[in-house]
C-alpha positions as CSV (number, residue, x, y, z in Angstrom):
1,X,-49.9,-61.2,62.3
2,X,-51.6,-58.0,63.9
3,X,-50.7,-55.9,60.9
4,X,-52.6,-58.7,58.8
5,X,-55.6,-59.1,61.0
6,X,-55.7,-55.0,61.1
7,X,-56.3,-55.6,57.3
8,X,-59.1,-58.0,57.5
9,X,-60.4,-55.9,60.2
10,X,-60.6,-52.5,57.8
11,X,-62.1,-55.5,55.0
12,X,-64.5,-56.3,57.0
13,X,-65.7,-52.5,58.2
14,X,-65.8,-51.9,54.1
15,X,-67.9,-55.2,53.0
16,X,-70.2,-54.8,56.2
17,X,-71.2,-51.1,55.0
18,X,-71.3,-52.0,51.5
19,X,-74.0,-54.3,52.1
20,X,-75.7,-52.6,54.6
21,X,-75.8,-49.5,52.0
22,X,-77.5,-52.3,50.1
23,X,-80.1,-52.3,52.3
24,X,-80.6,-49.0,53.1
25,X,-80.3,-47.4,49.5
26,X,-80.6,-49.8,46.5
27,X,-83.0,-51.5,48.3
28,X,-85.5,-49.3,48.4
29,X,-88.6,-51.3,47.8
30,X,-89.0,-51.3,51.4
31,X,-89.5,-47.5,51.8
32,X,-91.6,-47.6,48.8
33,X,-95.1,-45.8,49.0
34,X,-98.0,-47.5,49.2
35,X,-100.1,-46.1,47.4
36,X,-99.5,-46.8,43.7
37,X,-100.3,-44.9,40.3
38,X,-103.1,-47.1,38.5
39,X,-105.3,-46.0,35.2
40,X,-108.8,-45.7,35.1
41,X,-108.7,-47.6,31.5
42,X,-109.3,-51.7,32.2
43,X,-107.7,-52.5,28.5
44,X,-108.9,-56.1,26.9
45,X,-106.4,-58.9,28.5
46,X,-105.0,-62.3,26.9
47,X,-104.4,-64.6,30.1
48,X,-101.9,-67.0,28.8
49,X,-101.1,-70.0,30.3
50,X,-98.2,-72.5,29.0
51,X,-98.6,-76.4,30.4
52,X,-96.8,-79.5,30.3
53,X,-98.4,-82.6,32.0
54,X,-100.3,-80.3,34.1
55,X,-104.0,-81.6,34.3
56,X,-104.4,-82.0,37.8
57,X,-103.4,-78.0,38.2
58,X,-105.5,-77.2,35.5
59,X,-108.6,-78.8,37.0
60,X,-108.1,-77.3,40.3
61,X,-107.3,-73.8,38.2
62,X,-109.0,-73.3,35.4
63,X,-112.1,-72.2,37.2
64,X,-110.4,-70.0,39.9
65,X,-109.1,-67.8,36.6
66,X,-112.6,-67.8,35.0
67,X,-114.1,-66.6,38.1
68,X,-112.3,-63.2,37.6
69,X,-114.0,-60.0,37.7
70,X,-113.1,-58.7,34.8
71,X,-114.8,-57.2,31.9
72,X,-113.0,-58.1,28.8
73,X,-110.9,-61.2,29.2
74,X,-109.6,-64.4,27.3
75,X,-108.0,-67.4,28.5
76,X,-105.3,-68.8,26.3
77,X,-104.6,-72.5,27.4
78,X,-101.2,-73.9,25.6
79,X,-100.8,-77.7,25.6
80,X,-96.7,-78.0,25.7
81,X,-96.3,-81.6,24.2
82,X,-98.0,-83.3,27.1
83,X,-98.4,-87.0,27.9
84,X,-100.5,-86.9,30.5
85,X,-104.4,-85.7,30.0
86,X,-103.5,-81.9,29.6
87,X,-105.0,-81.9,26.2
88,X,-108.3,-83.8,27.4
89,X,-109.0,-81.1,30.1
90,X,-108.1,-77.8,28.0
91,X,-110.7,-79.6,25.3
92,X,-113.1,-80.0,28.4
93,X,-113.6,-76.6,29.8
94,X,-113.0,-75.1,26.2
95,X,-116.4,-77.0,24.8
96,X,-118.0,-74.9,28.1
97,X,-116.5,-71.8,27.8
98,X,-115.9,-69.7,25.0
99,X,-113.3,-67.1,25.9
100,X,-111.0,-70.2,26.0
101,X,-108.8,-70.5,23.3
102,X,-106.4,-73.5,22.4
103,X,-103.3,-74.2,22.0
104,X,-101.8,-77.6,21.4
105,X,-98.1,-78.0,20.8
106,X,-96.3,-80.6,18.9
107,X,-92.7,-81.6,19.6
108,X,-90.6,-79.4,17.5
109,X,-87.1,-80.8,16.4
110,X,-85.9,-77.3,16.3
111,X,-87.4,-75.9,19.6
112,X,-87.6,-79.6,21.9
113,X,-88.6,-79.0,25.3
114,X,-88.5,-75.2,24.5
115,X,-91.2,-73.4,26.6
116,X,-90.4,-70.2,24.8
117,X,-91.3,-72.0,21.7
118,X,-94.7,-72.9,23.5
119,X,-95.7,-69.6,24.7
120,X,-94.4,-67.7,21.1
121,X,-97.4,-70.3,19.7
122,X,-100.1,-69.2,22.6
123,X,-98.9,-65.3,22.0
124,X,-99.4,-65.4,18.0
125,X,-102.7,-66.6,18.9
126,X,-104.0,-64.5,21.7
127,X,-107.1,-61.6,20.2
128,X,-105.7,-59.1,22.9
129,X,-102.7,-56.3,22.9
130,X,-101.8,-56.6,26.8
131,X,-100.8,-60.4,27.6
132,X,-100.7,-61.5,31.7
133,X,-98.7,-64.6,32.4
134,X,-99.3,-67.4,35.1
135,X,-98.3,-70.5,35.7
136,X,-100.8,-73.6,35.6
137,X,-100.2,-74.1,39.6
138,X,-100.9,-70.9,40.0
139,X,-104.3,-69.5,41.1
140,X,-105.1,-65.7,41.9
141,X,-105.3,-64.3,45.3
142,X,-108.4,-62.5,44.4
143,X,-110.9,-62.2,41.8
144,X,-109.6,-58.5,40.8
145,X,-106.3,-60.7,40.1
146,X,-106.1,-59.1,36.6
147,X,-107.9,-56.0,37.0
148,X,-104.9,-55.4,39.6
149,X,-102.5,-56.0,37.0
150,X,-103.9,-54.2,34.6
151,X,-104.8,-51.3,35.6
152,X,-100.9,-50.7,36.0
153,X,-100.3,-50.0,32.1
154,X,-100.4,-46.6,32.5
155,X,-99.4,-43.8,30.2
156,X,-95.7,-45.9,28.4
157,X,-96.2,-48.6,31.0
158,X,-95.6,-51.7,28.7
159,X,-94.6,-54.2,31.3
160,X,-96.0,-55.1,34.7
161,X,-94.2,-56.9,37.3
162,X,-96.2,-58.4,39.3
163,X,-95.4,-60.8,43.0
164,X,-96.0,-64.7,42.8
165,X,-96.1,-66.2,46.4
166,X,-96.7,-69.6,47.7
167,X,-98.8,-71.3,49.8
168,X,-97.7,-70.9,53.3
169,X,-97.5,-74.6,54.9
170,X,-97.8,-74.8,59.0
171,X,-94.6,-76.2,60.3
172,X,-92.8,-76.8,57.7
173,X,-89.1,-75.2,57.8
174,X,-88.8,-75.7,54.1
175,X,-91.6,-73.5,53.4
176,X,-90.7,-70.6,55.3
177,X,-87.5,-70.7,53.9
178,X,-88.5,-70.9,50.3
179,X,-91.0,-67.6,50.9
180,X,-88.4,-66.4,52.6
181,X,-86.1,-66.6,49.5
182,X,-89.5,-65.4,47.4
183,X,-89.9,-62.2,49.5
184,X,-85.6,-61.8,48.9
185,X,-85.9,-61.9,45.4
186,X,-88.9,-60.1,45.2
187,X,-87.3,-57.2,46.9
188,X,-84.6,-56.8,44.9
189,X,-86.1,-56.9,41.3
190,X,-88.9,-54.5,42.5
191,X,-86.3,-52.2,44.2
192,X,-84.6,-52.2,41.0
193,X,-87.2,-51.4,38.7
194,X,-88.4,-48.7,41.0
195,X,-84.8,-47.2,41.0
196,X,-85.1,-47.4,36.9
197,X,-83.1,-50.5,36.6
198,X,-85.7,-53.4,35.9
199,X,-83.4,-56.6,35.7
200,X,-85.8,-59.4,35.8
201,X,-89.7,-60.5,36.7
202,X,-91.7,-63.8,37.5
203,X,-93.7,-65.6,35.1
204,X,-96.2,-66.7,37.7
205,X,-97.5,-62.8,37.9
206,X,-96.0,-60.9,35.0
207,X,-98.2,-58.8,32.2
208,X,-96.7,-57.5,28.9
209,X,-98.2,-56.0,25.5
210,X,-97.4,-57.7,22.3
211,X,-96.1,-54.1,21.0
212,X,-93.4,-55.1,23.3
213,X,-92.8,-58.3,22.8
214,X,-92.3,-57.9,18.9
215,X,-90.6,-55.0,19.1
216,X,-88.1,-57.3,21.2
217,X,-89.0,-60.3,18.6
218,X,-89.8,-62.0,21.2
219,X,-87.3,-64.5,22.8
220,X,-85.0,-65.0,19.9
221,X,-81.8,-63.1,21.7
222,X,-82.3,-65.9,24.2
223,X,-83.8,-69.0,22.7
224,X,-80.9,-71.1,23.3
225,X,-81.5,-71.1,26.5
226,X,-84.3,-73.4,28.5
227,X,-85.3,-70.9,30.4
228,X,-85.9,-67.6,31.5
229,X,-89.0,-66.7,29.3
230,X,-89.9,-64.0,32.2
231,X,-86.7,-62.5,33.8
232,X,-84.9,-62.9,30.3
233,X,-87.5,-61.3,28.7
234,X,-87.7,-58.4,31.5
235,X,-84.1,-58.0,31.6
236,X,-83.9,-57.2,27.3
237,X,-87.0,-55.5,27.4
238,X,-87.5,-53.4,30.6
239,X,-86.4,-50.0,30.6
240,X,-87.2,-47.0,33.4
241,X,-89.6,-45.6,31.2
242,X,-91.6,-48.8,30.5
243,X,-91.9,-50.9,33.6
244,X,-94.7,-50.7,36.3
245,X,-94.3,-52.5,39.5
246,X,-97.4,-53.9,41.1
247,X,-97.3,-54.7,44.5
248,X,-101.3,-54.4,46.0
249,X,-101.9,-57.5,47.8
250,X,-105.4,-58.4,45.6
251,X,-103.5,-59.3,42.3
252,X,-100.6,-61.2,43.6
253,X,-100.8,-65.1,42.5
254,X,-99.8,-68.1,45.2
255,X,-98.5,-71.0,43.8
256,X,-97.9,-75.0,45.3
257,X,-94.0,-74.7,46.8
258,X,-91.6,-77.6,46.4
259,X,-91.8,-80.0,49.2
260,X,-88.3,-81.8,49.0
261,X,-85.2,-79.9,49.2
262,X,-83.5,-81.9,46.5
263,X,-87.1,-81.0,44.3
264,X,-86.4,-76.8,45.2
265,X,-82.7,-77.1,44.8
266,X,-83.4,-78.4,41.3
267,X,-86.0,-75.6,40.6
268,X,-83.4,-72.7,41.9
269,X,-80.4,-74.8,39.5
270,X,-82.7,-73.2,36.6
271,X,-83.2,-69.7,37.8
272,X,-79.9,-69.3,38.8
273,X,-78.1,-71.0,35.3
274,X,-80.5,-68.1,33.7
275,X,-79.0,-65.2,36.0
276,X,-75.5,-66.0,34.3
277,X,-77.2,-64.2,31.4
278,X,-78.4,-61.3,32.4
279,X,-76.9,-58.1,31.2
280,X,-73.2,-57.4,33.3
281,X,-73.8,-54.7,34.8
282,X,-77.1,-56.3,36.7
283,X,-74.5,-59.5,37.2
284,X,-72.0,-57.0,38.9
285,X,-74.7,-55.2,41.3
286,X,-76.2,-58.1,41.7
287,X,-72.8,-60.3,42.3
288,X,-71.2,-57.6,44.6
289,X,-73.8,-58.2,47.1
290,X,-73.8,-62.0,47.1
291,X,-70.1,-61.4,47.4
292,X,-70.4,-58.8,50.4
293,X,-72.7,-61.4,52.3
294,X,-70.3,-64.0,51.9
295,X,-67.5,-61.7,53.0
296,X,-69.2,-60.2,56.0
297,X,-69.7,-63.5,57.5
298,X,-66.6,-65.1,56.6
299,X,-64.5,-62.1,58.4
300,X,-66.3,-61.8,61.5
301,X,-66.2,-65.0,62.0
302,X,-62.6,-65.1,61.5
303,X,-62.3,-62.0,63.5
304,X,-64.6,-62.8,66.7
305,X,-62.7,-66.6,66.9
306,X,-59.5,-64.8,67.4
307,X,-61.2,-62.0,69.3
308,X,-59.4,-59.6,67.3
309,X,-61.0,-55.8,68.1
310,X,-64.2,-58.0,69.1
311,X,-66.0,-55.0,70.3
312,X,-65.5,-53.0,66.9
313,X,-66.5,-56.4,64.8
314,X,-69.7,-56.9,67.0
315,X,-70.8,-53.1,66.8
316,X,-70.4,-53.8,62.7
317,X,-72.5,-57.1,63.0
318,X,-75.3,-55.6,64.9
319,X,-75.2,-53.0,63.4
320,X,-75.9,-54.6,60.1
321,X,-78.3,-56.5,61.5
322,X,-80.7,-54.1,62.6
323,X,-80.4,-52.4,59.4
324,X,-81.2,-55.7,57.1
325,X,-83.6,-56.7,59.4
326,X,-85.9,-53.3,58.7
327,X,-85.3,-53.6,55.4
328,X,-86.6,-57.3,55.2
329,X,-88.9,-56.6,57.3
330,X,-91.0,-53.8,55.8
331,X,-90.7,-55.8,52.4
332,X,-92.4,-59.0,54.0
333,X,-94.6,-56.7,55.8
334,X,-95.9,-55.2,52.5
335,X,-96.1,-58.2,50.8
336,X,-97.9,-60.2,53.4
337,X,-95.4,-62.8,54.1
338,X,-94.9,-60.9,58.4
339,X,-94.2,-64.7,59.3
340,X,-91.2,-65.5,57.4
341,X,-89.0,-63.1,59.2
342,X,-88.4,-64.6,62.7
343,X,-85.7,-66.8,61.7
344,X,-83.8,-64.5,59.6
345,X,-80.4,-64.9,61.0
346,X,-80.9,-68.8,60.7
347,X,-82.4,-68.3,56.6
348,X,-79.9,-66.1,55.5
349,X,-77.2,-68.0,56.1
350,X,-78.6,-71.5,55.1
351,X,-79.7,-69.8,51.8
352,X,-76.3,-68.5,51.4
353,X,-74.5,-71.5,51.2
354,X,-77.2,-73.0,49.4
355,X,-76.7,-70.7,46.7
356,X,-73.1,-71.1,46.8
357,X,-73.6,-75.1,46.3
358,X,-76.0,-74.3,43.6
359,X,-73.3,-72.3,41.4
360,X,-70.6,-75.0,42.5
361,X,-73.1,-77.7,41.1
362,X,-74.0,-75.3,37.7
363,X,-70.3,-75.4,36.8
364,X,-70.5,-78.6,37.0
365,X,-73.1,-79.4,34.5
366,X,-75.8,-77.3,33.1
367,X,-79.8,-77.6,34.0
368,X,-81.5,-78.1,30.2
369,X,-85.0,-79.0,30.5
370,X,-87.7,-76.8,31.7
371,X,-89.9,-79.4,32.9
């Protein structure tokens, strides 16, 4: 039994500075400079948009992205099939404004309930080379929103990676734990693409030319699959050489979070059935530290409830600690979210076994439906 437990102990020592070397070095998003390379030339931008049954977001929204202080912009509103009055409000503000353009989508047999299908229609249509993508319940945090984003295709910068939060809701647990998961994820794809390895993006703050996107044509290596129009996309197309990572506080976007856990386990169903297709090596990286989470807390817990070598296991665990703590911290910091933070311990386990009952539940059955 001792030689056993000396085993687990020498596993756990490995797994604990495997994912603490996580932190410290692939991570390093958190270290990251400030100060970021932009370009003096503000290039003409397509805004594009892709709705389904979204009027009420687009009323609220619609004016927030007009409002933007930029010089050379159009707004590409996409229709996706709606029944509610989607159409009725693009047609709205598009009789008042004319650097609207529309886009109204009819159920394809081919391409039913595809957003890619959607957004292919509002790309083909947009006048502009350099294409920024929101969602409709989106809305900017600033009016330099796009000049933010922009400004960030710089020399062979073709893609921009951009950080979508959420509205911060007073005392609610839920919502702190869903930013806290947003300010995770962020820190990992911009850590990556800052290392050379761009793996994925979000479409509520991502900006791409359409040099890039037909060079990739489009999303037809992944069109079978609902979705994953933005990290998909990012994880074919993004290369060391082509990706920018924006991070400056005045162009990120904030979007309405889920409310219900059953409503945000059901979002993250979709984003993690997407992950399953990434390219393997970003599956292995990315799966080797799930896996070394999982493992860290599963063998110190074993280890302190038989208080085997307790001193050595809680020197590993504080020690790990401290380290992901920084880390996290400095991300949040720079991304505004300070708050989310204080109940780290608590998050990081609930959203471990949360994603663990998520891919339990995807092997069960498949999410198929965008909206």
């Amino acid at each position: 039994m001792k030689i056993l437990l000396t085993y687990v102990l020498y596993t756990f020592i490995g797994v604990a500075a495997i994912n603490s070397c996580y932190y410290l070095f692939f991570f390093v998003f958190a270290f990251a400079k400030a100060k970021q390379k932009t370009s003096p030339y503000l290039p003409p931008v397509s805004l594009i948009i892709c709705s389904k049954n979204e009027a009420e977001n687009l009323r609220e929204n619609i004016p927030k992205w007009l409002k933007q202080k930029y010089q050379e912009f159009e707004l590409v509103l996409i229709n996706d099939a709606s029944i509610d009055e989607t159409k009725d409000v693009i047609e709205e503000f598009a009789s008042l404004h004319t650097n609207i353009v529309q886009v109204h989508v009819e159920n394809n047999e081919a391409f039913w309930g595809s957003k890619k299908y959607a957004l292919t229609l509002g790309i083909k249509k947009a006048t502009h080379k350099h294409l920024l993508f929101t969602d409709a319940d989106c809305h900017p945090e600033s009016p330099y929103w796009i000049q933010g984003m922009a400004n960030h295709f710089i020399g062979k910068k073709e893609l921009v990676l951009g950080y979508g939060a959420y509205e911060k809701i007073k005392g609610s647990w839920l919502n702190k734990l869903i930013r806290f998961e947003t300010v995770l994820t962020a820190m990992q794809y911009y850590s990556y693409a800052i290392a050379g390895k761009p793996y994925m993006g979000v479409g509520r703050n991502l900006a791409y030319t359409t040099h890039l996107f037909y060079e990739q044509r489009g999303f037809i290596d992944h069109m079978q699959v609902q979705s994953g129009d933005d990290d998909l996309f990012v994880n074919q197309a993004g290369t060391k050489e082509n990706v920018a990572v924006n991070y400056q506080s005045n162009s990120f976007t904030i979007s309405k979070p889920k409310k219900t856990f059953s409503d945000w386990f059901t979002q993250k169903r979709r984003h993690v059935n997407v992950a399953s297709h990434y390219r393997f090596a970003d599956k292995f990286f990315l799966g080797l530290f799930y896996t070394s989470q999982l493992l860290f807390f599963a063998l110190a817990s074993l280890l302190l409830t038989l208080l085997f070598q307790w001193e050595i296991v809680v020197i590993g665990v504080v020690a790990r600690y401290l380290i992901s703590w920084l880390s996290i911290g400095m991300s949040a910091y720079k991304l505004k979210e300070k708050d989310v933070i204080y109940l780290y311990p608590i998050n990081e386990l609930f959203l471990l076994f949360f994603q663990l009952s998520i891919f339990i539940t995807n092997l069960i059955s498949k999410p198929n439906r965008w909206k």
